[in-house]
C-alpha positions in Angstrom: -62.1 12.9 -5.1 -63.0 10.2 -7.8 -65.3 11.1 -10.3 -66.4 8.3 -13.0 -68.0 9.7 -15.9 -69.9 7.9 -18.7 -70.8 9.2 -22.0 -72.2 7.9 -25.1 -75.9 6.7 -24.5 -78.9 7.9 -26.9 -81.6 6.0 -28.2 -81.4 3.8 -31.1 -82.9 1.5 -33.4 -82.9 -2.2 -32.8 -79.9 -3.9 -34.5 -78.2 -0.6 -34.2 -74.8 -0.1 -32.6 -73.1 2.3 -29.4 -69.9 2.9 -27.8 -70.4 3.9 -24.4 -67.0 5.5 -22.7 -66.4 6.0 -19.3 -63.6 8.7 -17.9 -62.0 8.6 -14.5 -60.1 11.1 -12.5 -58.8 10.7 -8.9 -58.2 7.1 -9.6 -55.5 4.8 -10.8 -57.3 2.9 -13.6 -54.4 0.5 -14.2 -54.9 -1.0 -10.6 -59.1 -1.5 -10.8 -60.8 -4.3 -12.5 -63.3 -2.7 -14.3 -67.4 -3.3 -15.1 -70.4 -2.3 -16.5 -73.1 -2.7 -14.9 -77.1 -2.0 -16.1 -80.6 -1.1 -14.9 -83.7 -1.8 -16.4 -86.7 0.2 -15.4 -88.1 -2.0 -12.1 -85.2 -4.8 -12.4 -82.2 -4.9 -10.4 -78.9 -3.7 -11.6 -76.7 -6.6 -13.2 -73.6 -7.1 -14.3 -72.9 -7.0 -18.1 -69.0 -7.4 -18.7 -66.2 -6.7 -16.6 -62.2 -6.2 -17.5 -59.4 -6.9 -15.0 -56.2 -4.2 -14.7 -54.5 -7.4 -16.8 -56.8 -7.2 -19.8 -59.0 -10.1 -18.9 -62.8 -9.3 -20.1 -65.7 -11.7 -19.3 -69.5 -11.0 -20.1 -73.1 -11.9 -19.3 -74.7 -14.4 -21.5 -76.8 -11.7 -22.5 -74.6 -9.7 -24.4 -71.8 -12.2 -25.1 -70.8 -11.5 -28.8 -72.5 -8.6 -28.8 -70.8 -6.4 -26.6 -67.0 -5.8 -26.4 -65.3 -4.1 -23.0 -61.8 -2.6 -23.2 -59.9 -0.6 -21.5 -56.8 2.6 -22.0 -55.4 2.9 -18.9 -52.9 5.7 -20.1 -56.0 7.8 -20.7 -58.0 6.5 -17.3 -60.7 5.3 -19.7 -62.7 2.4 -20.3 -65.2 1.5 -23.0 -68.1 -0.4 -24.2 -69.0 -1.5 -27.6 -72.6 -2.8 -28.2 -73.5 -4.1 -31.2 -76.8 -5.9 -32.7 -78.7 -3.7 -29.6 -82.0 -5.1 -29.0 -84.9 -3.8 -27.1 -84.2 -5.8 -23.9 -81.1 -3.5 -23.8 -82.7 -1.0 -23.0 -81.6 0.3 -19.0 -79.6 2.5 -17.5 -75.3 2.0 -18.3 -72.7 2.0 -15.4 -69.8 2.5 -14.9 -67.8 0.7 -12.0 -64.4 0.7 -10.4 -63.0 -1.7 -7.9 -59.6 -0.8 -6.7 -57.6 -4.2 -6.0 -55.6 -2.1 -3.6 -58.1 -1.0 -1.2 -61.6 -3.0 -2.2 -63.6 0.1 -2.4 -65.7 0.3 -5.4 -66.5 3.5 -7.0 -69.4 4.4 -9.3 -70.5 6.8 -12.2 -74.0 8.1 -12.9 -75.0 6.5 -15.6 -76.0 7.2 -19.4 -79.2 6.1 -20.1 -79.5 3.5 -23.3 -82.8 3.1 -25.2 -83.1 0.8 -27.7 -86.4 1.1 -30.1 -88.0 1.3 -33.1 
C-alpha cells in the first residue's frame, strides 16, 4: 500500500519562510518524478514544481526563485523549501508521485499553508 505523507505546513507571516517534507512508503522514490501540487480555497489545484528520479526540478512562474524542490531518495523523501511566502500562497500543499514504470500517480493528503499577517 503506498502511503504519501506531508508535513510541515502552519501559518506564517508574509515574507516568512517553510519547508514542507513529504515521506513515502510502499514506493520506489528513485523511479517517480516527483511534484507539488496546491489548492487554493475555490481555485483548481496547480502545479508548483516538479523533480524528475534524475534530479531535474522545474517550477511555476509563481514561485520560481522562491521555492526550491529536492529530493533524498535513500530516505523516500522529498521536500519543499518556500521562501519570501506571500499571501497568494496560501492553499492547500500536495504531494504527488508518478511512477515512470507503471504511470500511476499516487497522492498525499495534504498540509495546509496559510500565509498572513
Amino acid at each position: 500500500q503506498v502511503q504519501l505523507v506531508e508535513s510541515g505546513g502552519g501559518l506564517i507571516q508574509p515574507g516568512g519562510s517553510l519547508r514542507l517534507s513529504c515521506a513515502g512508503s510502499g514506493i520506489i522514490f528513485s523511479i517517480c518524478r516527483m511534484g507539488w501540487y496546491r489548492q487554493a480555497p475555490g481555485k483548481q489545484r496547480e502545479l508548483v514544481a516538479t523533480i524528475t528520479n534524475g534530479g531535474s526540478v522545474s517550477y511555476a512562474d509563481s514561485v520560481k526563485g522562491r521555492f526550491t524542490t529536492s529530493r533524498d531518495n535513500a530516505k523516500n523523501t522529498v521536500f519543499l523549501q518556500m521562501n519570501s511566502l506571500k499571501p497568494k500562497d496560501t492553499a492547500v500543499y500536495y504531494c504527488n508521485a508518478l511512477s515512470i514504470v507503471s504511470g500511476i500517480s499516487y497522492w498525499g493528503q495534504g498540509t495546509q499553508v496559510t500565509v498572513s499577517s
